[in-house]
N, C-alpha and C positions, 0 to 999 in steps of 0.2 A: 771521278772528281777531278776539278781544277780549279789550282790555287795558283794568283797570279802574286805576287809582290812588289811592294813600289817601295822603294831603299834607295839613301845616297851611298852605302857601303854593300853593290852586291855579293862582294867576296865572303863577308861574314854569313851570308846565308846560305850560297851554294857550297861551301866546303862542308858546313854539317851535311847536305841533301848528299852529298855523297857516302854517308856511311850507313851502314847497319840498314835497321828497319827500314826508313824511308828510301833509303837507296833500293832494297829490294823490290820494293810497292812501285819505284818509277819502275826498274824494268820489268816489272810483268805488267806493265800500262793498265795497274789498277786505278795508280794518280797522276797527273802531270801536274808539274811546280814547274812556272816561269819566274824567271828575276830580272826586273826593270829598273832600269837607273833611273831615276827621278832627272837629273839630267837630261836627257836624253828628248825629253821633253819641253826643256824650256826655250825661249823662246830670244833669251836676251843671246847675244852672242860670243859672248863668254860661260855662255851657261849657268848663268847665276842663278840662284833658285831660295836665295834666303836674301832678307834686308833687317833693317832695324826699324824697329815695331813704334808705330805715332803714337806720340804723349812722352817716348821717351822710354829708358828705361835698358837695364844689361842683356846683354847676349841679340842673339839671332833670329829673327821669325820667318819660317818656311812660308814663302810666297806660293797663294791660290794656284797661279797659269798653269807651270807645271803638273799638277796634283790633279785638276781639272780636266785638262788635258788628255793624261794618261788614261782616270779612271773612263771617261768619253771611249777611247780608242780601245779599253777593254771589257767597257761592260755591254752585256748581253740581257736578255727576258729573264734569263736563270741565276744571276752576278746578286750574289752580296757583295758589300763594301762594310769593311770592319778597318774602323780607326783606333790604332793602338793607343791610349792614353793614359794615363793616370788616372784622368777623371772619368772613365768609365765605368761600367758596370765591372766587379771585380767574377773572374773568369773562374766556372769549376768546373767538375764533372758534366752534371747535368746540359750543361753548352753545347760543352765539349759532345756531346751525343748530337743535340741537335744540328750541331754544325756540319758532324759525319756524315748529314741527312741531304747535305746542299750541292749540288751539282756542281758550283762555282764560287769560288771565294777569291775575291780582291783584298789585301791586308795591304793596310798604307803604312809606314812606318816612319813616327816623327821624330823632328832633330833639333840638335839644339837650343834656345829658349822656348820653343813650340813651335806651333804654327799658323798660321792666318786663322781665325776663328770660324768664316765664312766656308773654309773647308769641310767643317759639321753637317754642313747641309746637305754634302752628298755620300755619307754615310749612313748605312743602315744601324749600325749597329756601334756603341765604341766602347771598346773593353779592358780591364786592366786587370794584369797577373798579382796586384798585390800592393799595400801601401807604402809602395817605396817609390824613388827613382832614380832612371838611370840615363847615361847619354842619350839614349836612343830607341826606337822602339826595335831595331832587329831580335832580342834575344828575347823579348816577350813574340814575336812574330813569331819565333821559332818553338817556341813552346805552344803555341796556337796549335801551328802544324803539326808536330809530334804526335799530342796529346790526341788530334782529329781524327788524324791519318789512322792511327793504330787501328782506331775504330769500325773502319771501313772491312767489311766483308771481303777476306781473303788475303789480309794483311796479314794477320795471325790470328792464331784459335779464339775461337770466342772463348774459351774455359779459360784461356791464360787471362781476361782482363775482368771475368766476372766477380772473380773474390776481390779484386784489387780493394783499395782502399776507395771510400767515398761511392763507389759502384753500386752499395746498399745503407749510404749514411754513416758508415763507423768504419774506421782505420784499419787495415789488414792485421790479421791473424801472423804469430811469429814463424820460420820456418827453421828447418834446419835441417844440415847434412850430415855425411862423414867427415870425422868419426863420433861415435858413439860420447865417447867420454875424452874432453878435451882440455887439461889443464883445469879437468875435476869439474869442470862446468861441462852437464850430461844431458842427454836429450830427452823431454819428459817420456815416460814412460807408455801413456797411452798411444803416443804415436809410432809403437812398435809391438802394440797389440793386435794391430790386425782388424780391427774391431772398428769398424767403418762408422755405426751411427752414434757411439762414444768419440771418434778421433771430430765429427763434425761439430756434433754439442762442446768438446773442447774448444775448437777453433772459435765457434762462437763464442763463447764466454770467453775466451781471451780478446776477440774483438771488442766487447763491450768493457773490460777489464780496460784495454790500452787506452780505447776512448775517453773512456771516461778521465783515466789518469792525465791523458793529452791534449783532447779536442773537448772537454764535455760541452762546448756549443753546438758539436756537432749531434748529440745525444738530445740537445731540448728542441730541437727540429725536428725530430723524428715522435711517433704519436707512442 
């Protein structure tokens, strides 16, 4: 897979690409992640890339050229283009699979008061992590890619992501280490019985236990 990004901040995004998981998936060239300055692409000569939005009104609006521009100079027959938003579609698992599917992924990342609206139109897709907001779209960007990458065949065992949470509709199962008995809070008991299709039927019913307690929306979606 390739995942290109278009950011006015690209330091925010290559210092996470250099830790942990993802760092390992670039170097065994299972993913490549480019980061493009939005900049870089404009055209005024100062590089201005935002103005103030007609009718009036506070803050900054991300001008088209740039944005236009870039995606042109990177997309290909195989290029999604995913615009980070607020008002998009809010992002979860099920995507998050789909996405792992994509050969190519452009993620634009907005600033500011927005952006030109006209920039919608070269978007496939525009998504948002959740009903809040924030400066920027980098750290919803980044959670795209995380969440993607992991997916991808040979990034990590498929066992470690299959119980997760949302993987089968209902919140993860509790875990627990050493030691045993810790400030009197103990480890239940069936999970040091040995007893495999008891320790499973537990973890599920604690699935459906935490659910319900946490998510039961996530419970009336399921049949």
């Amino acid at each position: 897979m390739k995942i290109d990004v278009l950011t006015l901040f690209p330091t925010v995004i290559e210092s996470y690409l250099n830790e942990s998981i993802i760092k390992r998936a670039i170097e065994k060239n299972i993913v490549e992640i480019n980061v493009h300055n939005i900049r870089d692409y404009s055209k005024d000569p100062h590089k201005k890339v935002d103005d103030y939005p007609y009718g009036g009104g506070v803050g900054m609006v991300l001008m088209p050229q740039p944005i236009f521009d870039a995606v042109r100079a990177l997309k290909t027959n195989d290029s999604k283009v995913i615009l980070m938003t607020p008002q998009g579609k809010t992002y979860n698992q099920k995507i998050a699979h789909s996405l792992a599917k994509d050969k190519h992924l452009i993620i634009i990342c907005g600033h500011y008061e927005g952006f030109d609206e006209r920039i919608r139109t070269i978007a496939d897709i525009e998504l948002s992590i959740g009903d809040f907001i924030m400066t920027g779209g980098e750290i919803a960007s980044l959670a795209i890619i995380d969440s993607t990458v992991r997916l991808i065949e040979g990034v990590i065992n498929k066992k470690s992501y299959e119980d997760d949470s949302f993987e089968n509709g209902l919140l993860d199962y509790p875990v627990y280490t050493h030691p045993y008995d810790f400030e009197g809070l103990k480890v239940p008991d069936v999970l040091l019985s040995g007893h495999h299709e008891n320790i499973n039927k537990w973890r599920f019913s604690e699935q459906l236990k935490r659910t319900k307690e946490r998510r039961p929306d996530l419970l009336e979606k399921r049949d």
